[in-house]
VOPAGU-2260 file (C-alpha; in pm, 1 decimal, decimal comma):
REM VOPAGU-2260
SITE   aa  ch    i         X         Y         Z
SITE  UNK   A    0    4290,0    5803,9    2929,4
SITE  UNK   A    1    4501,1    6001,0    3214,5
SITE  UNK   A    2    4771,8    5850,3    3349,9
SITE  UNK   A    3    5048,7    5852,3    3626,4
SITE  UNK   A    4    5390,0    5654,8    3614,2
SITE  UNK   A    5    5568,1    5710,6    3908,0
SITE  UNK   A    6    5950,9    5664,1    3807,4
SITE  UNK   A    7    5837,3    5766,5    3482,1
SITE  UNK   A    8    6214,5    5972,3    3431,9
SITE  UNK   A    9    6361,3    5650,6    3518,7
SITE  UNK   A   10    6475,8    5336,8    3261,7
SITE  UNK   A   11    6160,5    5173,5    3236,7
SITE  UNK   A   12    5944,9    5423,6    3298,8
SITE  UNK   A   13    6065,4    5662,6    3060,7
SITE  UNK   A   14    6030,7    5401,0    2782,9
SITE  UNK   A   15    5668,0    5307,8    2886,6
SITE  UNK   A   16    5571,7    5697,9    2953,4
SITE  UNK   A   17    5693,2    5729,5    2561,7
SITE  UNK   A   18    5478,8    5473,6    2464,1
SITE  UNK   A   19    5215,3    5561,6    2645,1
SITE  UNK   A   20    5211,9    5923,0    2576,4
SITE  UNK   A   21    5139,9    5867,3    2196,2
SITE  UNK   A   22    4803,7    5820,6    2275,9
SITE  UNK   A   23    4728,5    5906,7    2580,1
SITE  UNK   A   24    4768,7    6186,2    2866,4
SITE  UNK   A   25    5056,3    6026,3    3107,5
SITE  UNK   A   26    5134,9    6267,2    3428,5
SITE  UNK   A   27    5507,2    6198,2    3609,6
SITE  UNK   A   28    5644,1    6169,5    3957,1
SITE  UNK   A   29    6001,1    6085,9    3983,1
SITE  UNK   A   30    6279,5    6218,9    4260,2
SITE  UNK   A   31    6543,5    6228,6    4064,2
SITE  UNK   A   32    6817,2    6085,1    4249,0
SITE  UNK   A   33    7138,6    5926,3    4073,1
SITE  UNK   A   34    7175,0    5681,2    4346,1
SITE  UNK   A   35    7564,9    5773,3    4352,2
SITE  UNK   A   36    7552,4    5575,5    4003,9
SITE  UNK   A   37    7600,3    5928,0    3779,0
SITE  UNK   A   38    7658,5    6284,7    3841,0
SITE  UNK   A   39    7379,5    6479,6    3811,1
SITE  UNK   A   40    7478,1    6649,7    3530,1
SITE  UNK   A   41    7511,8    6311,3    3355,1
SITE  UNK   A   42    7195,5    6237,3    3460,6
SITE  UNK   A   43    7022,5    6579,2    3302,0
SITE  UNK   A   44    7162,6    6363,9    2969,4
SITE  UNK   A   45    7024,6    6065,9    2996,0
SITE  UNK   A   46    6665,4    6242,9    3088,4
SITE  UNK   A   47    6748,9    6432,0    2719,0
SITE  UNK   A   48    6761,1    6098,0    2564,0
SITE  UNK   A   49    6516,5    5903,9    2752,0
SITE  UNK   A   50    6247,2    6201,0    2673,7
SITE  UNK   A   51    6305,0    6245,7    2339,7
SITE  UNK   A   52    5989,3    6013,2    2233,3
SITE  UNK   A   53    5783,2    6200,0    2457,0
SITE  UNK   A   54    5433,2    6303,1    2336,2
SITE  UNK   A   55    5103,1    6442,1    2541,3
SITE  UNK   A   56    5285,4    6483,3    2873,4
SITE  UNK   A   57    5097,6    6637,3    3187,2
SITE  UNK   A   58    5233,2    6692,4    3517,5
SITE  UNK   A   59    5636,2    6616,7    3557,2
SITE  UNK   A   60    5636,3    6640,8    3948,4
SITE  UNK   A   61    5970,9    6613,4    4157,3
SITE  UNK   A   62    5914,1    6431,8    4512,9
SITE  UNK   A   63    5915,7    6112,1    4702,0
SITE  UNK   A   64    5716,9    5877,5    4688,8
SITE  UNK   A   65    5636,8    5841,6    5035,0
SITE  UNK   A   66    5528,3    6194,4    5092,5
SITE  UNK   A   67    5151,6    6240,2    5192,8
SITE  UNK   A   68    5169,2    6568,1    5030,6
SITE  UNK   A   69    5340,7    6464,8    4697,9
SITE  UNK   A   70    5082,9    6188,0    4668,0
SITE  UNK   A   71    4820,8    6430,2    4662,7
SITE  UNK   A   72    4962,1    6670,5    4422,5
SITE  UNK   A   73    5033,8    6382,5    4179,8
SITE  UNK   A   74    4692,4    6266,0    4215,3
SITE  UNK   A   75    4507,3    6570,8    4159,7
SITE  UNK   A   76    4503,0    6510,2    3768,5
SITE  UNK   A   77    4290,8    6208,2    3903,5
SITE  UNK   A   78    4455,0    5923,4    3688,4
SITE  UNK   A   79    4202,3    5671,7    3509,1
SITE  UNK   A   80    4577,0    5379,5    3567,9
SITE  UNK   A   81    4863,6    5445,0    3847,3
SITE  UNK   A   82    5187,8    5260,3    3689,9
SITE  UNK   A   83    5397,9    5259,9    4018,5
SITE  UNK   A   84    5744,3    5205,2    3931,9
SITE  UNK   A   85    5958,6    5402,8    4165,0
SITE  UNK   A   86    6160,0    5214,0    4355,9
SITE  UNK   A   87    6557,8    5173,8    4460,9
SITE  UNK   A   88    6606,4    5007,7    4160,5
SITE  UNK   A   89    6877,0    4774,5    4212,2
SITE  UNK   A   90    6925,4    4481,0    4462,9
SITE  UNK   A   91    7274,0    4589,2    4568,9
SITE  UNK   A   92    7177,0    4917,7    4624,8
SITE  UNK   A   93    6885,8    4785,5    4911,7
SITE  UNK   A   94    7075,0    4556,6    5037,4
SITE  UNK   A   95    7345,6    4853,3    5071,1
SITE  UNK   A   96    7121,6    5081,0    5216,2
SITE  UNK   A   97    6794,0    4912,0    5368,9
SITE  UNK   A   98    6719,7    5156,7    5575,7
SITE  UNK   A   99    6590,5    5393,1    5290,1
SITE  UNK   A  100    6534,2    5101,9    5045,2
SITE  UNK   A  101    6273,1    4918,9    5218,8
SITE  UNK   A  102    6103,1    5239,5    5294,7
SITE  UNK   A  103    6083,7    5362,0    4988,7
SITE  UNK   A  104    5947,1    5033,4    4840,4
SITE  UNK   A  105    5722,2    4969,1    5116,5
SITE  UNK   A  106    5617,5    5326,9    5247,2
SITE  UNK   A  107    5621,5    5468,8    4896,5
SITE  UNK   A  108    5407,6    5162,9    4743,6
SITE  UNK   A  109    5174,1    5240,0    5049,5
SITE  UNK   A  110    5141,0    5577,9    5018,9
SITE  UNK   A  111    5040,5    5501,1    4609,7
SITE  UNK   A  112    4792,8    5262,6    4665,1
SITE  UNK   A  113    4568,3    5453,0    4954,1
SITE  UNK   A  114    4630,7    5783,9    4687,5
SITE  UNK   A  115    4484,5    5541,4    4454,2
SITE  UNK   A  116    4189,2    5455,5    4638,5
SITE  UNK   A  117    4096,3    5766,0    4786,0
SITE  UNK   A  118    4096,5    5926,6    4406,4
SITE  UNK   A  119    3877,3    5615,6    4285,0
SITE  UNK   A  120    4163,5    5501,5    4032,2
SITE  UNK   A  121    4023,8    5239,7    3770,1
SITE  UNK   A  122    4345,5    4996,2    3846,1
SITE  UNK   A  123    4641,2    5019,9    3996,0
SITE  UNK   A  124    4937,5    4794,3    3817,4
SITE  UNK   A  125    5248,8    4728,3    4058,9
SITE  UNK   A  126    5590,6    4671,0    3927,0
SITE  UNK   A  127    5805,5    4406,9    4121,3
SITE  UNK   A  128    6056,0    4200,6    4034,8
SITE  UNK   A  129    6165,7    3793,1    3956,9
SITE  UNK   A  130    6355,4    3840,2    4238,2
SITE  UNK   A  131    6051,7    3752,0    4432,7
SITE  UNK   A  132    6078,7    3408,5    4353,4
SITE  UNK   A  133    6430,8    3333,6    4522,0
SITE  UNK   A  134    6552,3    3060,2    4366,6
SITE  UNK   A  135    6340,9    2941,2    4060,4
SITE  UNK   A  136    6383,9    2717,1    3761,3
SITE  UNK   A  137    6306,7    2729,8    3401,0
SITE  UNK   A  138    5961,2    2732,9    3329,3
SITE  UNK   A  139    5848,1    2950,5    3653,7
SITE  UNK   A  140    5511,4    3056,3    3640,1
SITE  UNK   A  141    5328,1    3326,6    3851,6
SITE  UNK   A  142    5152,9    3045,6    4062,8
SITE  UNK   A  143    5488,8    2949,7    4182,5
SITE  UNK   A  144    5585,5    2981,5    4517,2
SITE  UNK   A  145    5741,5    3347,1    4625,8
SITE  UNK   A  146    6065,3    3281,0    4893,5
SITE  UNK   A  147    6325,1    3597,9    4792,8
SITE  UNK   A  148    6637,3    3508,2    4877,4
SITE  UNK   A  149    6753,4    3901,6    4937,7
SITE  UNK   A  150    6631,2    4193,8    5083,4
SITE  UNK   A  151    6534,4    4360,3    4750,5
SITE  UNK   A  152    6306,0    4050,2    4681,9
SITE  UNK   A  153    6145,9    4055,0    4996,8
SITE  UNK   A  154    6051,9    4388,5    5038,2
SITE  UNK   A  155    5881,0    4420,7    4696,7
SITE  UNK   A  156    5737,4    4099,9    4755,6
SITE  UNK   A  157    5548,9    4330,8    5047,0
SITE  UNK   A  158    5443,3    4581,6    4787,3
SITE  UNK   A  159    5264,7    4309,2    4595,4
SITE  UNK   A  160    5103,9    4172,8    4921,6
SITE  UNK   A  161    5003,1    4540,4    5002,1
SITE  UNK   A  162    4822,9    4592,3    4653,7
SITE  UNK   A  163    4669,7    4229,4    4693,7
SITE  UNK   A  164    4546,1    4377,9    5079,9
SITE  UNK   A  165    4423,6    4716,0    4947,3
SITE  UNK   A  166    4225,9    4542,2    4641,3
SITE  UNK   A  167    4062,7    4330,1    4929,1
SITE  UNK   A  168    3957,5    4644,1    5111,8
SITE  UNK   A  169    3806,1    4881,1    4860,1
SITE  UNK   A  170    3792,1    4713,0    4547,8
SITE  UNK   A  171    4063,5    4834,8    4390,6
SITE  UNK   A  172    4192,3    4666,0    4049,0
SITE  UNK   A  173    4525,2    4602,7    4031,8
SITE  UNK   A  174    4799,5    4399,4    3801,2
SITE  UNK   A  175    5138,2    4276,5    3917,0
SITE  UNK   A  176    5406,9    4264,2    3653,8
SITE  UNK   A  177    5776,7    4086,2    3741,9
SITE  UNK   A  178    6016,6    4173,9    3481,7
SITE  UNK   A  179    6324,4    4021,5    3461,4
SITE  UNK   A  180    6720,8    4111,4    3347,7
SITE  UNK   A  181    6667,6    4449,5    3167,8
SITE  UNK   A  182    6888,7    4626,9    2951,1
SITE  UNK   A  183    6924,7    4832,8    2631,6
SITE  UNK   A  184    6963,5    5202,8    2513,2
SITE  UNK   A  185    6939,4    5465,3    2839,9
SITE  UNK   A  186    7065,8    5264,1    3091,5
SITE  UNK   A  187    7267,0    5335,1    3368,1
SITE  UNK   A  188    7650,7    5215,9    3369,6
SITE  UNK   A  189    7642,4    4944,4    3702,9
SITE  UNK   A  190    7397,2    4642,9    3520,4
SITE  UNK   A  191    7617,0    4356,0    3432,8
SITE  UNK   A  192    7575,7    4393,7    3073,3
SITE  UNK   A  193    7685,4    4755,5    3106,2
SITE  UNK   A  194    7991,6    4616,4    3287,5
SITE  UNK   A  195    8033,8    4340,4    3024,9
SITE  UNK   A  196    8048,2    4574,6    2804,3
SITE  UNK   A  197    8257,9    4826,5    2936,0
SITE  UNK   A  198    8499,0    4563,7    2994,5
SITE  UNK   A  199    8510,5    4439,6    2671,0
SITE  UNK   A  200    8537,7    4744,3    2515,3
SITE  UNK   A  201    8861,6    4791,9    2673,4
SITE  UNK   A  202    9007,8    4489,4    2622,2
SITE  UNK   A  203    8945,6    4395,6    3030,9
SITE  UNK   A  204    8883,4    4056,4    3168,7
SITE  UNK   A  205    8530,3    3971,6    3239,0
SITE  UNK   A  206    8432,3    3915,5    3579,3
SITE  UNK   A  207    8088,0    3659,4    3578,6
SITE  UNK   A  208    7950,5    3555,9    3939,8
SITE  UNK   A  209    7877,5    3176,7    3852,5
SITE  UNK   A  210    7893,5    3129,1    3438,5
SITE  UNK   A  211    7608,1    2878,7    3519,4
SITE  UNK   A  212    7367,6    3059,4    3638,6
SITE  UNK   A  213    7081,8    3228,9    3432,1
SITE  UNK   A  214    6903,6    3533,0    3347,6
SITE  UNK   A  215    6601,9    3604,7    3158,2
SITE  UNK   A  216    6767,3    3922,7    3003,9
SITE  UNK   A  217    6464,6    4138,6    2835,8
SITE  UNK   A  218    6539,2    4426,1    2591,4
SITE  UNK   A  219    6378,6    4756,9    2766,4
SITE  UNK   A  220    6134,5    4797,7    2446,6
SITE  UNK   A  221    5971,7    4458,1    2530,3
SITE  UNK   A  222    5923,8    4510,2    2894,2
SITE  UNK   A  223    5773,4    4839,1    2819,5
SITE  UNK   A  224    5517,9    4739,9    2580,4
SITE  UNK   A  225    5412,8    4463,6    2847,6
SITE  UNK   A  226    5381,8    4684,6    3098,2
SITE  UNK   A  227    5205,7    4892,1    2835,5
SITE  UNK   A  228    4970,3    4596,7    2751,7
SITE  UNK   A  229    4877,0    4488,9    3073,6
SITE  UNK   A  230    4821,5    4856,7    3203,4
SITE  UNK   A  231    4567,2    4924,7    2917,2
SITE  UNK   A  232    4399,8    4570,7    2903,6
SITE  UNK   A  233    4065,7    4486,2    3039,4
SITE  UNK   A  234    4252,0    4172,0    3287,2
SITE  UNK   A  235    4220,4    4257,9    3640,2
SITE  UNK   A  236    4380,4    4117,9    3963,4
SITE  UNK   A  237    4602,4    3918,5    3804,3
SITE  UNK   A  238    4995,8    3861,3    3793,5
SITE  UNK   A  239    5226,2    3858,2    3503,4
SITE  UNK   A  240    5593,7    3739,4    3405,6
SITE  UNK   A  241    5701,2    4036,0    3192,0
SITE  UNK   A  242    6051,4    3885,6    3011,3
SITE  UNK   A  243    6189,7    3764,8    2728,3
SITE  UNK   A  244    6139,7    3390,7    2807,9
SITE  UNK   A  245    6453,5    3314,0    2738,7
SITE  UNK   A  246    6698,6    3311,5    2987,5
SITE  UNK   A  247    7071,6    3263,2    2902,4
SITE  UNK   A  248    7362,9    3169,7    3107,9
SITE  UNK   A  249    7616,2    3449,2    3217,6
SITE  UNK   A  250    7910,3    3305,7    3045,9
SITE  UNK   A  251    7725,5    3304,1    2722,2
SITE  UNK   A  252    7577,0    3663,9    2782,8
SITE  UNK   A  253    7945,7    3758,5    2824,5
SITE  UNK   A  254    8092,4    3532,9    2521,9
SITE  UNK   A  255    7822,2    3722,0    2252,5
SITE  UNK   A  256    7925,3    4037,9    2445,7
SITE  UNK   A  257    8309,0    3987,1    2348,5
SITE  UNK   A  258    8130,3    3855,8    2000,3
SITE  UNK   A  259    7976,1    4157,8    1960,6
SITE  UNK   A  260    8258,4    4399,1    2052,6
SITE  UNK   A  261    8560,8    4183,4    1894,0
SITE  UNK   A  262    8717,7    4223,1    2186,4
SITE  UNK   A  263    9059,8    4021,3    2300,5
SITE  UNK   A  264    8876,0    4012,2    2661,3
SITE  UNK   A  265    8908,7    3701,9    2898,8
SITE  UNK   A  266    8628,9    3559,5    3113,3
SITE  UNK   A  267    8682,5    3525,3    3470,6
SITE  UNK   A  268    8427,0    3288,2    3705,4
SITE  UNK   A  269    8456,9    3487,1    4031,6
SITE  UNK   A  270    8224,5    3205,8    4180,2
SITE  UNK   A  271    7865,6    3288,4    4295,3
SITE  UNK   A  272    7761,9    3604,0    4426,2
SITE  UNK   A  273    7562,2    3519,8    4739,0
SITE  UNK   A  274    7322,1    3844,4    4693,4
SITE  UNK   A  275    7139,0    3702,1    4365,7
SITE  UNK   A  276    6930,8    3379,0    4344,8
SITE  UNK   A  277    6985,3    3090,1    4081,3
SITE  UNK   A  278    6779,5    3201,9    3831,1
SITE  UNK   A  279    6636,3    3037,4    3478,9
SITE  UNK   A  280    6335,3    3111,5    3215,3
SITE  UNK   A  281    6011,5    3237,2    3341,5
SITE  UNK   A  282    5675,1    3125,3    3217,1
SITE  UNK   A  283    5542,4    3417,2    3008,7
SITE  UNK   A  284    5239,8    3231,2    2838,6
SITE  UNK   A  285    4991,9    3416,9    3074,7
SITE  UNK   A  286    5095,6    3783,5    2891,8
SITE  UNK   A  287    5078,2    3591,7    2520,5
SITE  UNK   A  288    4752,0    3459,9    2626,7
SITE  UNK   A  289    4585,9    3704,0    2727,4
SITE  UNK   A  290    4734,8    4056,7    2649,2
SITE  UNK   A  291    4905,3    3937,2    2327,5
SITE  UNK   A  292    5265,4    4026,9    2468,0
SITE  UNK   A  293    5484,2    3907,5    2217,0
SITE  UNK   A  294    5891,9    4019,0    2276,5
SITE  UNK   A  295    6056,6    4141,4    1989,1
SITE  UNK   A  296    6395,0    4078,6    2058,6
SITE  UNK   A  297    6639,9    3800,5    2046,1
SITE  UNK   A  298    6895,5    3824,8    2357,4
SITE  UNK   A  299    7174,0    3903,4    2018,5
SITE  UNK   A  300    6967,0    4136,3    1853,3
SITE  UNK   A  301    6919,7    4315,0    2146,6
SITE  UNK   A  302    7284,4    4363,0    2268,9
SITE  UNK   A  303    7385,2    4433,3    1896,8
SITE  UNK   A  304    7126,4    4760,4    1952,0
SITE  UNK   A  305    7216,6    4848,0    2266,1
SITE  UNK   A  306    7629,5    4803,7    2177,3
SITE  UNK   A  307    7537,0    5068,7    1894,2
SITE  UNK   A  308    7405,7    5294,9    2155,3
SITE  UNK   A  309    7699,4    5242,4    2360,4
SITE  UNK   A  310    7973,6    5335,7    2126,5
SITE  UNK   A  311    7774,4    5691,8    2104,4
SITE  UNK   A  312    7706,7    5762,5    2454,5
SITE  UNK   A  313    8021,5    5709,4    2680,0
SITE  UNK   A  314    7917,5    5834,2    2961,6
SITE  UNK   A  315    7770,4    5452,6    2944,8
SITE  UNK   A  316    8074,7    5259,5    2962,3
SITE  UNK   A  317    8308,1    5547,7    3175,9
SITE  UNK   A  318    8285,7    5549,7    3561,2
């Protein structure tokens, strides 16, 4: 089976393109920008460690997304499954900068999916977000009303109506996966467990926008493998919760993180940040059902292995 990740250098894709690649022939488009978040040079490391795992690799192409040209160049290995990833990859950083954000969300997931069908791709799976649900409660399934409360929400929101619109046209197959919260080893330093955490390790307060408020926090290896499972399974047209399902509150995320680091750390409620939506568990029986998703980690277990990556990469934890 051949096929392309776009974003494959990046956190999630690089994860999914390793597990991938152990069986099959995965091709790459990435741009490689550092979004101000790292140097470049820190960013050559963290493509070291992110590509370590790395097996039956074909094309590694550098470009954007929304470039007519770079589309056809990626698809010339003529990919059996498009995993379209790339994206700006954080909320703040569209909300920032929507100019280029929504473009390259909405241009970029447009210029993918008429790649796609022009090259007769067996199914096209788009990556969006939980943050197209605005405000949701536990228990959210994907048959649950979309209303993003930010500009990051809303404008993948449009790549999942585009894929929806191009499957109506042509045919295309398609999947939608939202993932939720994710973290673990080869992230980037600005999440708010990488902040926890730097925090902590220095003995810093804790700053938490609204204790209260939830996240379904999902260890990178488990949203991979979904990805992974819904990518290779024989379910078409059809949207999934990718997470842990099992959101927990920020003040207790940040009490196991000072746990965790025995750190003399204080927590601070700075209040609610008005960019992110109140947020709780999402339904993720669909993926059990019927691509046997089944996350491995426990929210503890999971920042207990990504703390021991931490304390060997400080580039992680140093701004």
């Amino acid at each position: 089976m051949k096929i392309l990740v776009t974003g494959g250098n990046g956190f999630i894709g690089s994860k999914l393109v390793e597990i991938l690649s152990q069986q099959h022939r995965v091709s790459i488009l990435d741009n490689d920008l550092t979004y101000g978040l790292v140097s470049p040079a820190e960013l050559e490391k963290y493509y070291v460690h992110r590509q370590q795992g790395w097996k039956n690799i074909g094309v590694v192409l550098k470009g954007d997304v929304r470039d007519a040209d770079v589309g056809l160049r990626a698809f010339r290995s003529h990919p059996d499954i498009v995993i379209h990833l790339a994206a700006y990859p954080r909320a703040k950083l569209v909300q920032d900068n929507p100019l280029e954000g929504i473009s390259q969300i909405v241009d970029g997931t447009t210029n993918m999916l008429w790649h796609a069908e022009k090259f007769g791709v067996k199914k096209f799976v788009y990556v969006s977000s939980s943050m197209v649900y605005g405000n949701y409660r536990d228990g959210t399934s994907e048959d649950e009303d979309t209303k993003p409360t930010n500009i990051y929400g809303e404008a993948k929101l449009m790549g999942e109506r585009l894929t929806k619109h191009f499957a109506q046209r042509s045919g295309l197959k398609y999947n939608i996966i939202r993932p939720s919260g994710v973290y673990g080893p080869g992230d980037l330093p600005d999440r708010v467990l990488s902040k926890f955490f730097e925090a902590a390790m220095s003995n810093k307060d804790l700053n938490v926008h609204n204790g209260k408020n939830k996240v379904d926090f999902t260890h990178v290896d488990d949203t991979a493998t979904g990805i992974a499972q819904v990518s290779l399974s024989e379910i078409y047209n059809t949207s999934f919760n990718i997470t842990a399902g099992n959101a927990q509150t920020l003040l207790k995320a940040a009490k196991e993180v000072i746990k965790i680091t025995g750190s003399k750390s204080k927590i601070i409620d700075t209040g609610r940040n008005q960019l992110y939506p109140d947020r709780g568990t999402l339904d993720i029986s669909r993926a059990k059902k019927l691509v046997k998703y089944k996350p491995q980690y426990s929210f503890e277990a999971g920042l207990k292995k990504y703390y021991e990556w931490i304390k060997q990469w400080p580039s992680t934890v140093s701004k």
